[in-house]
C-alpha positions as CSV (number, residue, x, y, z in Angstrom):
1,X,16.7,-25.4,10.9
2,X,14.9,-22.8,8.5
3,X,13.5,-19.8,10.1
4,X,9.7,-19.5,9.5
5,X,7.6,-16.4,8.0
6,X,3.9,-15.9,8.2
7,X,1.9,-13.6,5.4
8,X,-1.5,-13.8,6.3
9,X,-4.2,-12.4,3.7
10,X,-3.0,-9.2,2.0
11,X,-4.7,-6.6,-0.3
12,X,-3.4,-7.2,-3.7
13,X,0.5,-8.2,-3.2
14,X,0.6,-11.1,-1.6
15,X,1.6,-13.6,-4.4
16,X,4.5,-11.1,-5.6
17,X,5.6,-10.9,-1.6
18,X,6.1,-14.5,-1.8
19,X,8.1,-14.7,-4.5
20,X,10.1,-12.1,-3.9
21,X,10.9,-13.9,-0.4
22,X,11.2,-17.6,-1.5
23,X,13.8,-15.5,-4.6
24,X,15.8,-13.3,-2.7
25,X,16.1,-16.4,0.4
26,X,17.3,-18.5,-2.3
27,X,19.8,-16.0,-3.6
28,X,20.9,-15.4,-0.3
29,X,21.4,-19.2,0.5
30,X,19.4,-18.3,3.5
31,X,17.4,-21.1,5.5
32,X,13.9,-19.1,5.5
33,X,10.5,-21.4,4.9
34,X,7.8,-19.1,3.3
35,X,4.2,-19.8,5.0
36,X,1.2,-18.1,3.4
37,X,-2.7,-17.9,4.4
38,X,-5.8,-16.5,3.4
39,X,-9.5,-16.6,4.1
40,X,-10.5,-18.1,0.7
41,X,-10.3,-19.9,-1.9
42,X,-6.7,-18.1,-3.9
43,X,-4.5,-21.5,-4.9
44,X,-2.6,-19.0,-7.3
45,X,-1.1,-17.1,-4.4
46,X,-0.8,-19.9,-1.3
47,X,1.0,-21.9,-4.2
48,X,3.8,-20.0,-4.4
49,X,4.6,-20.6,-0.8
50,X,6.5,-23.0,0.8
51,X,3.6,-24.2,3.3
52,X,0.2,-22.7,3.1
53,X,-2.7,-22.6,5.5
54,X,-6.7,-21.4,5.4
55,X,-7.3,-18.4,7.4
56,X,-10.8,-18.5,9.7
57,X,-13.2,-16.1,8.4
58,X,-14.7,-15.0,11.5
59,X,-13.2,-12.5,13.5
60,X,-13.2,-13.6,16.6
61,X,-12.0,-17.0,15.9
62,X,-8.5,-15.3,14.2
63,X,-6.3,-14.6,17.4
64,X,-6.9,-18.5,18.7
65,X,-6.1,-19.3,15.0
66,X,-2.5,-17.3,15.0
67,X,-1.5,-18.4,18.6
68,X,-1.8,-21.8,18.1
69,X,-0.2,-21.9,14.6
70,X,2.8,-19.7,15.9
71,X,3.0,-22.8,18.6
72,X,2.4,-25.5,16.7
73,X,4.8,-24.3,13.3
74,X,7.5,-22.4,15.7
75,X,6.7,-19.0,13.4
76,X,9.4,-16.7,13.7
77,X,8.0,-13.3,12.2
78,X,4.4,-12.3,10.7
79,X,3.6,-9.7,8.3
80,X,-0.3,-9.0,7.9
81,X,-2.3,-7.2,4.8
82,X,-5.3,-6.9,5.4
83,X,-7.3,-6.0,9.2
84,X,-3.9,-3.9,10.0
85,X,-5.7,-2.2,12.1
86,X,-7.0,-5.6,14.1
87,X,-3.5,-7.0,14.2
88,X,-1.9,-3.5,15.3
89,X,-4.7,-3.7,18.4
90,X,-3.7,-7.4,19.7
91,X,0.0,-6.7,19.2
92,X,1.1,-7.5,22.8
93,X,-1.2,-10.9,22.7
94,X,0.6,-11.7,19.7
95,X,3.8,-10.7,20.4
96,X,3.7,-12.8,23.3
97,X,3.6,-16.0,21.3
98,X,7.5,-15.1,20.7
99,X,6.8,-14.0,16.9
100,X,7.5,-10.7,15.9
101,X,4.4,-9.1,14.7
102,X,4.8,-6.4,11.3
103,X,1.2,-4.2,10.5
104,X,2.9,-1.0,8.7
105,X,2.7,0.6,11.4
106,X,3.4,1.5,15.3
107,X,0.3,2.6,16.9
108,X,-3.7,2.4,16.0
109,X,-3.6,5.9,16.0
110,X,-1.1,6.3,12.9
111,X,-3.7,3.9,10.7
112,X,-6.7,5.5,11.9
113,X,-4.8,8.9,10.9
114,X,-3.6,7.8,7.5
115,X,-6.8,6.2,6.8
116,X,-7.9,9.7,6.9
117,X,-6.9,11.6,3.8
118,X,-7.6,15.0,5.2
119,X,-6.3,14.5,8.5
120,X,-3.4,13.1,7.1
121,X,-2.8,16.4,5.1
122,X,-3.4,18.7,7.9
123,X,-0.9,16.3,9.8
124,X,1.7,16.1,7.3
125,X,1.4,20.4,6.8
126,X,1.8,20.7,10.4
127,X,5.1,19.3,10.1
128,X,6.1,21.3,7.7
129,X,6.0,18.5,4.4
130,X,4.3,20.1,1.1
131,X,0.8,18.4,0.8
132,X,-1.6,18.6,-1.8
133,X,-4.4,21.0,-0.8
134,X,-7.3,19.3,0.7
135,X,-11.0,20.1,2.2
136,X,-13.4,17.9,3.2
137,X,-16.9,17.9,2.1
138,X,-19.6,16.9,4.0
139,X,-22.5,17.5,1.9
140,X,-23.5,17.9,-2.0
141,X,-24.6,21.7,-1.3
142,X,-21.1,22.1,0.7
143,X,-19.6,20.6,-2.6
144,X,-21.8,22.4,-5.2
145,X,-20.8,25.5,-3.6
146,X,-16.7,25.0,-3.8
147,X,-17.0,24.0,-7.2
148,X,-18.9,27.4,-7.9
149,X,-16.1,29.5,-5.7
150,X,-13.0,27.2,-6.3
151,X,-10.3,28.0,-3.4
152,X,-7.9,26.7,-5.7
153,X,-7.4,29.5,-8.5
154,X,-7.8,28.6,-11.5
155,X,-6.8,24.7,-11.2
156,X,-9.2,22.0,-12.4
157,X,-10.8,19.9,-9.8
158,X,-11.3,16.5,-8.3
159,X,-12.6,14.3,-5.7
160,X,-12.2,11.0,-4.2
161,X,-13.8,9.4,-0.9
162,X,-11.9,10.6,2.6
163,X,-11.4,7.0,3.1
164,X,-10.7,4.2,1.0
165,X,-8.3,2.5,-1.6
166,X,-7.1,1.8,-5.4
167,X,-8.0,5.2,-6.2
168,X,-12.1,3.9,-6.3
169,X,-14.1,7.1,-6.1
170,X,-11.9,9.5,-7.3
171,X,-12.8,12.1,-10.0
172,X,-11.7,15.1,-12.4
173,X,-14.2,17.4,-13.0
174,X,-14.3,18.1,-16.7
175,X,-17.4,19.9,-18.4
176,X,-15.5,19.3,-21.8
177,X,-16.2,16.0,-21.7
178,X,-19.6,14.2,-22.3
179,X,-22.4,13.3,-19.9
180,X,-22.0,10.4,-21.1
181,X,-18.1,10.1,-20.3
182,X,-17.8,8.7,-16.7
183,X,-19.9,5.6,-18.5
184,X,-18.0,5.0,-21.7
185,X,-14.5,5.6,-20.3
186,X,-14.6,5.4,-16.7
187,X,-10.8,4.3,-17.2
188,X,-10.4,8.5,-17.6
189,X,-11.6,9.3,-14.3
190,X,-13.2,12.3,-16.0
191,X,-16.9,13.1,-15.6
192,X,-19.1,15.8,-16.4
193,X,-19.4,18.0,-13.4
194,X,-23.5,18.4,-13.1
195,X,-23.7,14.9,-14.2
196,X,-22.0,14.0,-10.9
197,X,-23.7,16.7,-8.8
198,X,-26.7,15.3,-10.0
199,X,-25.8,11.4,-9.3
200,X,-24.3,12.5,-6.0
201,X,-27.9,14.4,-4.8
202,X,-29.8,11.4,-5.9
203,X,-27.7,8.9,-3.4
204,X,-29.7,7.7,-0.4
205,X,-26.6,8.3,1.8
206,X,-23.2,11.0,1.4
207,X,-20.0,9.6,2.2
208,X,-17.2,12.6,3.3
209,X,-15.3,13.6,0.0
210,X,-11.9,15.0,-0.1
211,X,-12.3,18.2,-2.8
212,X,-8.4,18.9,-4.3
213,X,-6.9,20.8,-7.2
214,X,-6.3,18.1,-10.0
215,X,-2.0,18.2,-9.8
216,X,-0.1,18.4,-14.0
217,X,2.1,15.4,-12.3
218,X,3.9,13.0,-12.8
219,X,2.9,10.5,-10.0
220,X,5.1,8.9,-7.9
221,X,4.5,5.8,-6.0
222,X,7.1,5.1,-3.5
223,X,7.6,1.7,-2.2
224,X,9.6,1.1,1.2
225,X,11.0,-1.2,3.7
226,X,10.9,0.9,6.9
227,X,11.4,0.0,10.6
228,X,9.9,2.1,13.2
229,X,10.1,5.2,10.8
230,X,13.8,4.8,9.9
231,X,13.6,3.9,6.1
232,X,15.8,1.2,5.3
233,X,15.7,1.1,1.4
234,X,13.2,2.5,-1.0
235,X,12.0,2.5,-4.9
236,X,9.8,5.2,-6.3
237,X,8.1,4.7,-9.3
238,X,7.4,7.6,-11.4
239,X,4.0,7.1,-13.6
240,X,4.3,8.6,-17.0
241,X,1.4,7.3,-19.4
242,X,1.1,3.3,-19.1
243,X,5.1,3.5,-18.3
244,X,6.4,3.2,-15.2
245,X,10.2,4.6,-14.5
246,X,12.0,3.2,-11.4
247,X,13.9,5.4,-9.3
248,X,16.3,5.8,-6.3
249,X,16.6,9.3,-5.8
250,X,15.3,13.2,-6.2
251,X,12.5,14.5,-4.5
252,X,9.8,12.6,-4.3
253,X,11.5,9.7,-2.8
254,X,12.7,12.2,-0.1
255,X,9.4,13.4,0.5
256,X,8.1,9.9,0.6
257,X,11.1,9.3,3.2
258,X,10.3,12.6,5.6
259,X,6.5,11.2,5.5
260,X,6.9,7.5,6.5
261,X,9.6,8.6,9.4
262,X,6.8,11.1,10.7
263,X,4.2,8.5,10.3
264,X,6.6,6.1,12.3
265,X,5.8,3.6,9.4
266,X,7.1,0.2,10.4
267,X,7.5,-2.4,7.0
268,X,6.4,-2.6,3.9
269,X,4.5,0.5,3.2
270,X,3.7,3.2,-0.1
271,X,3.8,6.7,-0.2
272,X,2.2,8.6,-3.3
273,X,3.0,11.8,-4.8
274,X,2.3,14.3,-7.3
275,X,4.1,17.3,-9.3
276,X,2.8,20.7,-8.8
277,X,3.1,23.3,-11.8
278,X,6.3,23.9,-10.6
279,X,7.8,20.7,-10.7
280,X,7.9,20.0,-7.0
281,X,6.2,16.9,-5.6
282,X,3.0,17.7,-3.1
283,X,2.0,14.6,-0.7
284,X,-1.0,12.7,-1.9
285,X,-1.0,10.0,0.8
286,X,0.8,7.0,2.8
287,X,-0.5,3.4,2.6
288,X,0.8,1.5,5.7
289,X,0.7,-2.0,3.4
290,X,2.3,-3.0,0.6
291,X,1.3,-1.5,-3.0
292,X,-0.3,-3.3,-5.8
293,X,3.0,-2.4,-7.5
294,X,5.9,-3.6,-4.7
295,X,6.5,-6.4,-7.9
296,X,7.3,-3.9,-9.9
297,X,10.2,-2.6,-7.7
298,X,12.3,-5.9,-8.3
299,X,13.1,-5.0,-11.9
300,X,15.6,-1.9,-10.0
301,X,17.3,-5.3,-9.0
302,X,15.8,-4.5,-5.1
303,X,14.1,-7.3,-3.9
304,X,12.1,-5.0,-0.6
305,X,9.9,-8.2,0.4
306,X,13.1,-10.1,0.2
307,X,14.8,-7.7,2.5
308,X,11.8,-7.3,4.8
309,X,11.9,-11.0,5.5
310,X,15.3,-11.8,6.0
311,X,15.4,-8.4,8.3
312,X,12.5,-9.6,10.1
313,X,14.4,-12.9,11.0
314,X,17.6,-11.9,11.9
315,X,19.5,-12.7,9.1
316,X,20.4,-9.8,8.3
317,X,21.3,-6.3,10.3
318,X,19.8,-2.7,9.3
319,X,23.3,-1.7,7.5
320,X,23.3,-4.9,5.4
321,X,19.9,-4.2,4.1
322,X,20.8,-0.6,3.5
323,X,23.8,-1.5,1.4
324,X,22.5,-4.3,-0.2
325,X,19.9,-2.2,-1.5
326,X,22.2,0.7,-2.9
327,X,24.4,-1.5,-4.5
328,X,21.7,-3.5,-6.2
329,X,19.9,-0.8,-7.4
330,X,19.6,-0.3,-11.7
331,X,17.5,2.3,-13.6
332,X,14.4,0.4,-15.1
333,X,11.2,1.3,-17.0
334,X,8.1,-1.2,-16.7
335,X,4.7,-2.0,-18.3
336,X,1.9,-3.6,-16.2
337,X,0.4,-6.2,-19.3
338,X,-2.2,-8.4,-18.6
339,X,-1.4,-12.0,-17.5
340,X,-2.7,-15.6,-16.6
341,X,-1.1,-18.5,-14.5
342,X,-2.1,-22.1,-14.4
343,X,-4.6,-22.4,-11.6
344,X,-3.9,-25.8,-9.5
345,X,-7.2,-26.5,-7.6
346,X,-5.7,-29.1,-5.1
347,X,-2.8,-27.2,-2.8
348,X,0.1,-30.0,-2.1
349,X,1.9,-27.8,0.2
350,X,-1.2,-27.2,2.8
351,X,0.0,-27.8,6.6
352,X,-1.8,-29.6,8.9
353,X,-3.1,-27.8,12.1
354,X,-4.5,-29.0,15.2
């Protein structure tokens, strides 16, 4: 009989978890049935799985939904996107159900923490890992004033939200550029520095801002299958321009390592990095989820959702995955290009639930 996995809603990876799970099972000749839910209406990503479901979109209506499912379908393991935080707070009412339950993490307390940015840095410092310099903001005159007396030398500036993801909110100060800049090519990130004092004054409300030194780079975004902080098999992709190079070693990746083991990270998760002047990464931050870019990793010939899943159900032990990640691993460069899939509007593969 196959052994059953539940992804419920994620952020942005969901479709390329599934199809790295349905691959990799097949590859593997291993028994696994893919399930797959979400609260609306994506046929592009339930599609790919074996059996799919529709999610309730009402909160207190989800932990009925997910005990009876696990009863009625015999779910073995589920791995969650989105409301980590919710999940990682029922654990024991799940877990009780007999499934295993993955969030990214081990306690509330590490996702409130990463969810942080600035906490997160202080935390990271504290034990001793090179961060990125960071202060939080808590007003425009606050901000206005560090811009005027920079703490950070002579480095150029920027700021993104203390909380939140895909990079939304985040800025380089540049007075070279035009006022008009963060409007014509808000794909630089670059804005003209009283243009977004002024814009910032004007806002009814002030959200906490995280004020850094803008980093030369290169990025890293580091994406790995971890279990209760012991890191099992990672890729790091190192962003250079719209290319992205895929790596398995140096010292990023072992950055990215030291953070999710002190973050007790547990499954798919993303830590980002970026070169100082010196050519030594600094820690940006962790995302206890999968990236937008855990796809890419599968051109290195690692299949991480693969591994999480067959992991998660048993099939195989911590060493396996370990070595089946080393010896599977080839050097690769990428390009994220713009796509389209055929979109079916009828699911065939929907289950039925009671």
């Amino acid at each position: 009989m196959a052994l059953k996995i539940w992804l419920l809603e994620g952020l942005s990876s969901q479709r390329d978890i599934i199809q790295g799970i349905v691959s990799f099972a097949k590859n593997q000749q291993a028994a696994v049935t893919v399930i797959a839910s979400h609260r609306h209406e994506r046929n592009e990503i339930l599609s790919q799985a074996d059996k799919a479901l529709s999610e309730p979109k009402e909160d207190e209506h989800r932990l009925p939904f997910i005990l009876s499912t696990v009863k009625d379908h015999g779910i073995r393991a589920i791995h969650t996107g989105r409301h980590a935080l919710w999940f990682e707070s029922h654990r024991k009412q799940i877990e009780s159900s007999g499934a295993s339950l993955t969030t990214g993490a081990t306690s509330t307390g590490m996702f409130e923490l990463a969810d942080d940015k600035v906490a997160f840095a202080h935390a990271m410092e504290k034990r001793g890992l090179p961060v990125v310099p960071s202060i939080r903001v808590t007003s425009v005159a606050e901000l206005r004033q560090l811009i005027a007396h920079s703490p950070f030398s002579a480095s150029p500036l920027c700021v993104k939200p203390v909380k939140g993801i895909y990079g939304m909110g985040f800025w380089r100060f540049d007075d070279t550029v035009s006022p008009m800049a963060a409007f014509t090519h808000p794909e630089n990130r670059k804005v003209n520095t009283q243009r977004y004092l002024s814009a910032l004054s004007d806002a009814e409300t002030f959200e906490p801002l995280v004020l850094m030194p803008y980093l030369p780079g290169p990025e890293y975004s580091v994406d790995m299958l971890v279990e209760r902080g012991n890191v099992l098999a990672a890729v790091a992709r190192r962003k250079e321009g719209a290319l992205q190079y895929l790596e398995h070693h140096g010292e990023a990746l072992e950055l990215a390592t030291a953070c999710a083991t002190a973050m007790e990270a547990d499954g798919l998760v993303n830590v980002q990095t970026r070169n100082d002047a010196s050519g030594h990464p600094l820690l940006l931050e962790i995302n206890l989820r999968p990236s937008g870019g855990i796809g890419y990793t599968r051109f290195s010939g690692v299949n991480l959702p693969g591994l999480f899943a067959l992991r998660q159900l048993g099939l195989m032990s911590q060493q396996e995955v370990m070595d089946e990640a080393k010896k599977s691993f080839s050097p690769a460069i990428v390009r994220s290009i713009t796509d389209v899939v055929r979109y079916n509007p009828v699911l065939n593969n929907l289950l039925v639930q009671g």
